[in-house]
Backbone as CSV, one residue per row, in Angstrom:
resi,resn,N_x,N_y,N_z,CA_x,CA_y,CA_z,C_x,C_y,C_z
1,UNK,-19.355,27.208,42.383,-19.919,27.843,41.223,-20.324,26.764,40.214
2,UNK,-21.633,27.133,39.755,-21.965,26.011,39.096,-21.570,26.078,37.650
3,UNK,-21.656,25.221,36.634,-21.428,26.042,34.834,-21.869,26.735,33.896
4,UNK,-22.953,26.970,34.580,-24.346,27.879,34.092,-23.442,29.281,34.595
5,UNK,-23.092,29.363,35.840,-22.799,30.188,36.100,-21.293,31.027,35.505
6,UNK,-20.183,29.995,35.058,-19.390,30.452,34.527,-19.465,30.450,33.570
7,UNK,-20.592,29.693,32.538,-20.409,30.420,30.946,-21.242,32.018,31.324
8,UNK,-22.256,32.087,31.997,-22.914,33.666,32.033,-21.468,34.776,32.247
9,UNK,-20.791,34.198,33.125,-19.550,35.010,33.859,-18.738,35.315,32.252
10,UNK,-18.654,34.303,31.392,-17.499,34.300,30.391,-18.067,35.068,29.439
11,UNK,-19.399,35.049,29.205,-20.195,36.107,28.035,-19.806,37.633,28.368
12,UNK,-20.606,37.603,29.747,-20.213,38.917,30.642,-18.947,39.569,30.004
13,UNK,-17.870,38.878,30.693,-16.307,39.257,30.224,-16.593,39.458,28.955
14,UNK,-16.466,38.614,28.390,-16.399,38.746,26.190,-16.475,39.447,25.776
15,UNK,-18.013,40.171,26.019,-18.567,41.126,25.595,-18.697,42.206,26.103
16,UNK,-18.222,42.701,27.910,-17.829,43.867,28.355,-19.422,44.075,28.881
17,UNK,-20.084,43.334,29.451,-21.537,43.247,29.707,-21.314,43.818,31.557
18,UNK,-22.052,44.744,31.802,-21.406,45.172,32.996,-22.446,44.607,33.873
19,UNK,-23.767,44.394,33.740,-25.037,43.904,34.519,-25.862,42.768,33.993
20,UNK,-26.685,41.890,34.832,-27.371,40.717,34.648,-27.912,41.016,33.445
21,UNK,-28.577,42.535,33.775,-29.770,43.036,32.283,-29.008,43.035,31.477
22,UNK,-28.225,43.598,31.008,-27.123,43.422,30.199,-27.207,42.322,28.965
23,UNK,-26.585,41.259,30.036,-26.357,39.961,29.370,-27.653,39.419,29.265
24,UNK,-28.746,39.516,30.166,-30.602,39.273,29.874,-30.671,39.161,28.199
25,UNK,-30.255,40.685,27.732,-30.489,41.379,26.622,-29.572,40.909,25.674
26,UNK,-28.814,40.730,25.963,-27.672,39.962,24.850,-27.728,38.821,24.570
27,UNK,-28.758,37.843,25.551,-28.943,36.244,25.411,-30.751,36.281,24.790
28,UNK,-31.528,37.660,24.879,-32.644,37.171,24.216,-33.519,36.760,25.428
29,UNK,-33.410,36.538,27.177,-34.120,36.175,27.894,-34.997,37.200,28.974
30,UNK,-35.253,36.751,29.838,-35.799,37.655,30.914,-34.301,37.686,31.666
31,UNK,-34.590,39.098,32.644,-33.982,39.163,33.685,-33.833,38.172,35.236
32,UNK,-35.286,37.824,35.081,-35.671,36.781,35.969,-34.893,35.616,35.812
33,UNK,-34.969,34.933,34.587,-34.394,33.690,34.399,-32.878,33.954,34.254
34,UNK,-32.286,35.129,33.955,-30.432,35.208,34.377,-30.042,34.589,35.862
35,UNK,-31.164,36.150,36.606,-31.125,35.701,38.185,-31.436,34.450,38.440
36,UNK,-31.958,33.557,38.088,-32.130,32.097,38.418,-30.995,31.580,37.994
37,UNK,-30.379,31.512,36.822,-29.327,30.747,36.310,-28.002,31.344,37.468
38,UNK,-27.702,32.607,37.807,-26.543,33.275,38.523,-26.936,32.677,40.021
39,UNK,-27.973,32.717,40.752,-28.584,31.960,41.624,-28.777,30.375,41.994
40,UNK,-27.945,29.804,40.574,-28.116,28.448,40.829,-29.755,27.615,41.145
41,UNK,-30.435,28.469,40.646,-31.573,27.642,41.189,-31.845,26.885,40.150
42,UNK,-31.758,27.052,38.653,-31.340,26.193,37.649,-30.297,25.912,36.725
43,UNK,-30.437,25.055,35.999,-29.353,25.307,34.927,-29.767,26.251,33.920
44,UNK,-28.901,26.260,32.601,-29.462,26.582,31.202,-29.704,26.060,30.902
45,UNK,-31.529,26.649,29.694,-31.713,24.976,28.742,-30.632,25.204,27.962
46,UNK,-30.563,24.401,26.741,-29.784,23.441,25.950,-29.771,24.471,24.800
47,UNK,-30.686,25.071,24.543,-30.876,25.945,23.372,-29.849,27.102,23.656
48,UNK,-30.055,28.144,25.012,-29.329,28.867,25.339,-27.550,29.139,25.428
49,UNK,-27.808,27.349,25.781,-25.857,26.985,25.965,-25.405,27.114,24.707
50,UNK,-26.628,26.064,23.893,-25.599,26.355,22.238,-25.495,27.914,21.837
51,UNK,-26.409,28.790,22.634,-25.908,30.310,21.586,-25.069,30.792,22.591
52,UNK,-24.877,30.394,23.837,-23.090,31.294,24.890,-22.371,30.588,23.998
53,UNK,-22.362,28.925,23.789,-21.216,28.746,22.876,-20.687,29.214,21.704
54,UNK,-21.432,29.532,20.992,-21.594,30.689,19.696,-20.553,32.207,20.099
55,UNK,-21.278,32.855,21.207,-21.180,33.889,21.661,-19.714,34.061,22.139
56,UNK,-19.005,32.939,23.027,-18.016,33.021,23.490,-16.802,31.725,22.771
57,UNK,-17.467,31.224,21.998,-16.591,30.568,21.053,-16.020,29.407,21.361
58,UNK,-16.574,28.508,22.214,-16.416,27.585,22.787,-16.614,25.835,21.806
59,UNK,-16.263,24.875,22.410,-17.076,23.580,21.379,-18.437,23.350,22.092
60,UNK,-19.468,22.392,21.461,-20.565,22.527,21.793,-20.719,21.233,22.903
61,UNK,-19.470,20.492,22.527,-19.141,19.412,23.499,-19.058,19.602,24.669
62,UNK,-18.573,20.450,24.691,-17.876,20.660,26.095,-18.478,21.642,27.057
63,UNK,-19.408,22.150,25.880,-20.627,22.683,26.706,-21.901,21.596,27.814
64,UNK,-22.056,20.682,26.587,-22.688,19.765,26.799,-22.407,19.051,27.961
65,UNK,-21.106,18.712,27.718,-20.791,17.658,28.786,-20.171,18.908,30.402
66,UNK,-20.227,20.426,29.936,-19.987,21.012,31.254,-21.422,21.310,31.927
67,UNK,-22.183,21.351,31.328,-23.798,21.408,31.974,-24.827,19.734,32.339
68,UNK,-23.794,18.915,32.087,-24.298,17.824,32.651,-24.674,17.499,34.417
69,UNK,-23.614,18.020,35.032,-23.616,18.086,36.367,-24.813,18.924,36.907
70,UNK,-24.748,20.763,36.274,-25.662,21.152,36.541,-27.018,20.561,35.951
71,UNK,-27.428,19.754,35.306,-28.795,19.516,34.875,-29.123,18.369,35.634
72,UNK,-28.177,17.180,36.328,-28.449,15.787,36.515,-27.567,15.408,37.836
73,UNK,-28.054,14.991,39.066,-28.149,14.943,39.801,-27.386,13.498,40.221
74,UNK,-28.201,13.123,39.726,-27.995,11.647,39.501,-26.746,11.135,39.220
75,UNK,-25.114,10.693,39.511,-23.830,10.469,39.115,-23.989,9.172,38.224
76,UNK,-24.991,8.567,38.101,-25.108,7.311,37.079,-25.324,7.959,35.333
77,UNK,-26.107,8.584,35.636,-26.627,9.171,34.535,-25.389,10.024,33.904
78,UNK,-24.710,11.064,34.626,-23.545,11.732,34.056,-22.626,10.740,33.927
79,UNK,-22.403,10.001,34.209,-21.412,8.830,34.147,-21.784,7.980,32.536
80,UNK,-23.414,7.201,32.559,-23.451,7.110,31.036,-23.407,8.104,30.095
81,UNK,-23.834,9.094,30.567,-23.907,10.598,29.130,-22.498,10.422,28.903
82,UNK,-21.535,10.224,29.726,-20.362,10.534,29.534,-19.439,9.773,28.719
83,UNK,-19.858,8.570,28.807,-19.296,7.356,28.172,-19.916,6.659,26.474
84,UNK,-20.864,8.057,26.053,-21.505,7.999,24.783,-21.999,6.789,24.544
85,UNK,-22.675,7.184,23.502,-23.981,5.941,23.133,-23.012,4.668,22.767
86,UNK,-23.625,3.405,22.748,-24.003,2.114,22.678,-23.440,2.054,20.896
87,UNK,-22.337,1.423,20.539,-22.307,0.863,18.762,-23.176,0.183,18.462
């Protein structure tokens, strides 16, 4: 399961959201693009994560750094995101 997929799962719960449309409608998106995010075929953008974090009350950090994997492929790259910017 990817993290796209368990913040959608954690809104779901929160808010007692019983279907994709549901939560579609509660995040402001298409139905299409839920099914993509629950489908793994992408991540969430960045805009979206900050309002599940809102929604389910989370830090924005840890959003950040839990959708790194799903957005970046690459283990170098999550590895510098991870180790924050340069003094």
């Amino acid at each position: 399961m990817t993290y796209t997929i368990e913040l959608l799962n954690m809104v779901k719960a929160k808010h007692g959201l019983g279907s994709d449309y549901q939560l579609a409608k509660k995040l402001g998106v298409s139905t299409a693009r839920v099914s993509n995010w629950m489908k793994a075929k992408c991540a969430m953008d960045w805009d979206t994560a900050f309002q599940v974090a809102d929604l389910i009350g989370i830090d924005d950090q840890k959003v950040v750094y839990g959708l790194l994997k799903d957005k970046y492929e690459n283990p170098r790259i999550i590895n510098a995101l991870q180790q924050g910017a340069p003094a």
